[in-house]
ROSE-4610 file (N, C-alpha, C; in Angstrom, 1 decimal, always signed):
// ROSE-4610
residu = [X/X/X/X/X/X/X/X/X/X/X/X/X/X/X/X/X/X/X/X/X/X/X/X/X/X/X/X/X/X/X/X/X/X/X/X/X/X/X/X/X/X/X/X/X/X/X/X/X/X/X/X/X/X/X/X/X/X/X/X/X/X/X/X/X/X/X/X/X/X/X/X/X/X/X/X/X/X/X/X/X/X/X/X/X/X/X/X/X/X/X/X/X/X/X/X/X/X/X/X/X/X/X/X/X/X/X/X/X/X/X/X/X/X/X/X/X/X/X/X/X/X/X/X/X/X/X/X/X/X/X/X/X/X/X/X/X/X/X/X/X/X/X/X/X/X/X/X/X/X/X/X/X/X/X/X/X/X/X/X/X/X/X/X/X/X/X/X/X/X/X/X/X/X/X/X/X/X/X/X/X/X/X/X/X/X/X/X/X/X/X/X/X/X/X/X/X/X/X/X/X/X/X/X/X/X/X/X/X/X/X/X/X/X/X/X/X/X/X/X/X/X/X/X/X/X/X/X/X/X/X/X/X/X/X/X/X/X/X/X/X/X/X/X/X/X/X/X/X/X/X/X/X/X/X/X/X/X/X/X/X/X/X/X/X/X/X/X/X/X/X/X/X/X/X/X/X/X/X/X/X/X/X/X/X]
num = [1/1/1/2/2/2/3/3/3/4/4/4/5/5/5/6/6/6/7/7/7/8/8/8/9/9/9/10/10/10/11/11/11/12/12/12/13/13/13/14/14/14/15/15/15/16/16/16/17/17/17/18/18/18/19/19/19/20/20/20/21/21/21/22/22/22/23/23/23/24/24/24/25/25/25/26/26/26/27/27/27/28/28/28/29/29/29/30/30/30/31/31/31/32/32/32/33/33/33/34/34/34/35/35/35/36/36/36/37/37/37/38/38/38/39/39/39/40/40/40/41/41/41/42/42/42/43/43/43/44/44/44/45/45/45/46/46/46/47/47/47/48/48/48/49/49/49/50/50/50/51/51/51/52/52/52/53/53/53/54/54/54/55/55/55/56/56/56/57/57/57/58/58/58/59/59/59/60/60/60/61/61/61/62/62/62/63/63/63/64/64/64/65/65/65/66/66/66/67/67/67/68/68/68/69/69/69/70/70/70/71/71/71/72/72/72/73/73/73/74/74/74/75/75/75/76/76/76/77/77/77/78/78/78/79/79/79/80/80/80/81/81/81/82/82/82/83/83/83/84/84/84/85/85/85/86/86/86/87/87/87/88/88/88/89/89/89/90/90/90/91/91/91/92/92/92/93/93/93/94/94/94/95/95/95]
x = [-8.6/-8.0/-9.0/-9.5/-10.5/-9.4/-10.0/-9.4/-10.3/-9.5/-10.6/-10.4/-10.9/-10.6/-9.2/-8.8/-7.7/-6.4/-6.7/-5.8/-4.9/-6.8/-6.1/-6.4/-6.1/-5.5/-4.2/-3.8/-2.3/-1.5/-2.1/-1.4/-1.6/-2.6/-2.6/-1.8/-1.4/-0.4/+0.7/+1.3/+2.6/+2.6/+1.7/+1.8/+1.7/+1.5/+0.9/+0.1/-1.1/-2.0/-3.2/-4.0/-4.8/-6.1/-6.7/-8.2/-9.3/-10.9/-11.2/-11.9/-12.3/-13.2/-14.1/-15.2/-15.8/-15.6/-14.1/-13.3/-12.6/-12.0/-11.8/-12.3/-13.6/-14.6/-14.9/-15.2/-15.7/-14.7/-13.6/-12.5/-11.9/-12.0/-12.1/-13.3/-14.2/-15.0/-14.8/-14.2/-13.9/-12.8/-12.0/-10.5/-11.2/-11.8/-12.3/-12.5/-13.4/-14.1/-12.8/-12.1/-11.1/-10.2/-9.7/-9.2/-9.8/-11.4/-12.2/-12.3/-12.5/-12.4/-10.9/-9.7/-8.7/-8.4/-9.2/-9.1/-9.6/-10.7/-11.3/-10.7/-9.4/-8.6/-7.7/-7.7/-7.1/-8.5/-9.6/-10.6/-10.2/-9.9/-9.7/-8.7/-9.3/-8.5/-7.2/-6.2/-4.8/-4.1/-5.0/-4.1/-4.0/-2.6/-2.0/-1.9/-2.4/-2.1/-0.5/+0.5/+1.9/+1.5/+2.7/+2.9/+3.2/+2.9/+3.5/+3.7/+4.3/+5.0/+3.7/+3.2/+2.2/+1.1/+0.0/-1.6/-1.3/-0.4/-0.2/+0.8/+1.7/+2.6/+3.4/+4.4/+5.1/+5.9/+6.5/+7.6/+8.4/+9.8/+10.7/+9.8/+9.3/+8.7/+9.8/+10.5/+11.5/+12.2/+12.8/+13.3/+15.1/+15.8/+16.6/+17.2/+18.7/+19.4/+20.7/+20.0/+20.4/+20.7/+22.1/+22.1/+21.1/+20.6/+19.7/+20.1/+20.1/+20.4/+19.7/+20.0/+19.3/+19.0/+18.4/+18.1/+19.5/+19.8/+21.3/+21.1/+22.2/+22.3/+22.1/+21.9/+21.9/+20.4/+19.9/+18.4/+17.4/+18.2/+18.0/+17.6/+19.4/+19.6/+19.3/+18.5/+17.7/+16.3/+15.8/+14.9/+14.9/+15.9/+16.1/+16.1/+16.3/+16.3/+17.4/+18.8/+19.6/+20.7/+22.0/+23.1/+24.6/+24.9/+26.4/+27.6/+27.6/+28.4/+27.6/+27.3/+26.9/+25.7/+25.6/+24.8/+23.6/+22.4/+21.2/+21.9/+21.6/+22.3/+20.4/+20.8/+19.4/+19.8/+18.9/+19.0/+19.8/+20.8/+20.6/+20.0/+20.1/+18.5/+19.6/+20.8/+21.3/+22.1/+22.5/+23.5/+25.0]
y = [-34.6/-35.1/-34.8/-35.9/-35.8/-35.5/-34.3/-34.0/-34.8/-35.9/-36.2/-36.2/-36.3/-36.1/-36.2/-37.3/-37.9/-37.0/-37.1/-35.9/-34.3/-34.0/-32.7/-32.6/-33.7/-34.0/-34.8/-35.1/-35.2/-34.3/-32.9/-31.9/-31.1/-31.0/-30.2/-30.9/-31.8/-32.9/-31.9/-32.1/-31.6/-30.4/-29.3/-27.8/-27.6/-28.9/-28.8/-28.0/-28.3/-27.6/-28.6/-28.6/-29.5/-29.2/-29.7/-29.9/-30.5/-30.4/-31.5/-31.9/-32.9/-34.3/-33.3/-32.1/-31.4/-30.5/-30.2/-29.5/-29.6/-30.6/-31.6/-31.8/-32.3/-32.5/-31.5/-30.2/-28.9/-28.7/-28.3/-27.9/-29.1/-30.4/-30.8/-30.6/-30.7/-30.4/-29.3/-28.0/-26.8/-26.6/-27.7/-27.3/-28.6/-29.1/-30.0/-28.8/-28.0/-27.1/-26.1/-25.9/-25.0/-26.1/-27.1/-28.0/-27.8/-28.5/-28.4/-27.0/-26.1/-25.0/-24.6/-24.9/-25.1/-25.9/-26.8/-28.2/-27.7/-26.7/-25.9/-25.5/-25.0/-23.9/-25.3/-26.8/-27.5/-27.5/-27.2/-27.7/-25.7/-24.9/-23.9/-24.1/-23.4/-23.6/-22.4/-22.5/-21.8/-21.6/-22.3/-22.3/-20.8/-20.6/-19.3/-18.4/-19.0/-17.8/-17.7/-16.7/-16.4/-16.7/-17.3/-17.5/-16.2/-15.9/-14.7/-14.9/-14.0/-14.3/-13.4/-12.0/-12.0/-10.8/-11.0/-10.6/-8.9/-8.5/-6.9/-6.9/-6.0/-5.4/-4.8/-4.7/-3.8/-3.7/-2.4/-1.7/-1.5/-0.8/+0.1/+1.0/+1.5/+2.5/+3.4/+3.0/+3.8/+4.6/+6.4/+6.8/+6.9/+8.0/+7.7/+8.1/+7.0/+7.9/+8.8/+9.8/+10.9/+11.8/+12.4/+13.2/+14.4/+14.8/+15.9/+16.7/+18.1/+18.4/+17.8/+18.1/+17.7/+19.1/+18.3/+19.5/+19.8/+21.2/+21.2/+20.6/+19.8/+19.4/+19.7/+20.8/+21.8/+21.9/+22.2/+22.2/+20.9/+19.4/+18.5/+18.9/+18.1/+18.2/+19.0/+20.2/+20.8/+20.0/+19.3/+18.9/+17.7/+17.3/+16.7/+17.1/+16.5/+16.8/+17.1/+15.9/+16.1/+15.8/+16.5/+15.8/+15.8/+15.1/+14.9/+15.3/+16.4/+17.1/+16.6/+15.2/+15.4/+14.6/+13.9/+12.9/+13.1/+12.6/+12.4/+11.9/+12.1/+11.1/+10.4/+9.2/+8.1/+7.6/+7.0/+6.0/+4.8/+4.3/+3.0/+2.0/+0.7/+0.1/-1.4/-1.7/-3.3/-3.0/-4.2/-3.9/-4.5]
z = [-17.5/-16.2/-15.1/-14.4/-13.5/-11.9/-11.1/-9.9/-9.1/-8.1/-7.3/-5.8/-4.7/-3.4/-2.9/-3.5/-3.0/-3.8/-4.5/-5.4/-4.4/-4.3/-3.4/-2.0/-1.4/+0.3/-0.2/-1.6/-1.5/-1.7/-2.7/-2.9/-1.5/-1.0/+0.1/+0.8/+1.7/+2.2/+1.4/+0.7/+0.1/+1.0/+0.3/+1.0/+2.4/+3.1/+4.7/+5.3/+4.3/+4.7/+5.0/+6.3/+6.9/+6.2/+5.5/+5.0/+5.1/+6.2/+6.3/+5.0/+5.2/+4.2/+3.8/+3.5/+3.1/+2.0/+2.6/+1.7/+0.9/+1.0/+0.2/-1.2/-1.1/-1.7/-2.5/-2.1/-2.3/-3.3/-2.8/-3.8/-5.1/-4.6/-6.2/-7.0/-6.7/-7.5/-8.5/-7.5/-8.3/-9.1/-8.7/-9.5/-11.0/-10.7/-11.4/-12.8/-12.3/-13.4/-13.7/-13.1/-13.7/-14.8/-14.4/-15.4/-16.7/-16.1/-17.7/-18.3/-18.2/-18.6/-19.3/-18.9/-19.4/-20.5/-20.5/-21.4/-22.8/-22.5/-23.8/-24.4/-24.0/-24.9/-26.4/-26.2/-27.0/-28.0/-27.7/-28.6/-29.8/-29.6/-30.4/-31.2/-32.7/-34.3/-33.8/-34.0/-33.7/-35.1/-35.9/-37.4/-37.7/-38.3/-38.6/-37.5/-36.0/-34.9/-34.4/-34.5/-33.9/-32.6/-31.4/-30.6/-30.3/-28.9/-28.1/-26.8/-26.2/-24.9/-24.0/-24.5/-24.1/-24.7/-24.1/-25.1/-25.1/-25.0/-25.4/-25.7/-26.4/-27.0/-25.9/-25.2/-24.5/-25.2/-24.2/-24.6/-23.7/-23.9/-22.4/-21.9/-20.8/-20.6/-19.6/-19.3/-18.9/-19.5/-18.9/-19.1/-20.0/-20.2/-20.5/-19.2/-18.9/-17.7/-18.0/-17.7/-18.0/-16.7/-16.5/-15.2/-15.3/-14.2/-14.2/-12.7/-12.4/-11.7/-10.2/-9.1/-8.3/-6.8/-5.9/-4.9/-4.7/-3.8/-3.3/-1.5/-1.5/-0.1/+1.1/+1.2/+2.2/+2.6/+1.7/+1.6/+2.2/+1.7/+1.9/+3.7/+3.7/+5.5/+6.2/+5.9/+6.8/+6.8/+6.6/+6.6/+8.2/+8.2/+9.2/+11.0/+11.7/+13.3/+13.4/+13.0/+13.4/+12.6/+12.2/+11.1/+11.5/+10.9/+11.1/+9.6/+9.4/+8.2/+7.6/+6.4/+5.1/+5.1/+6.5/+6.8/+7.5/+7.8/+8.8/+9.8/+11.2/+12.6/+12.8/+12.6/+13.4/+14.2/+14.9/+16.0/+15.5/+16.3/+15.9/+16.2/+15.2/+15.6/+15.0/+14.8/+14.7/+15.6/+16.0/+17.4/+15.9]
């Protein structure tokens, strides 16, 4: 698939994005080479290769949730300027 000027001042058009006539130019040329370079990957033998979703193995790496103790409250809300029994008092800031 050849990218050519007119191509991407129509895609850019879509995105609204203003491009002049140089740039234009410039950038198909380059998407040009990214195409073809993509195009490579049909010329590679795949025989016997599994499909995957992706080029590493993951896993869960998360924890289990599990309760664990935590700080005591008290300790917390001293950390603060100002509180209201169990709460921080902030400014308000939505009307």
């Amino acid at each position: 698939m050849e990218i050519t000027k007119e191509t991407v001042l129509k895609v850019a058009g879509l995105a609204k994005l203003n491009l002049a006539e140089e740039e234009a130019q410039r950038l198909a040329h380059e998407m040009g080479k990214i195409v073809g370079f993509a195009g490579k990957l049909a010329e590679m033998d795949l025989e016997g290769v599994q499909p995957t979703t992706h080029a590493v193995k993951l896993e869960n790496v998360f924890r289990a949730d599990e309760m664990q103790p935590s700080y005591p409250r008290e300790e917390i809300l001293a950390n603060g300027p100002e509180r209201d029994e169990a709460c921080f008092v902030v400014p308000k800031v939505v009307e």
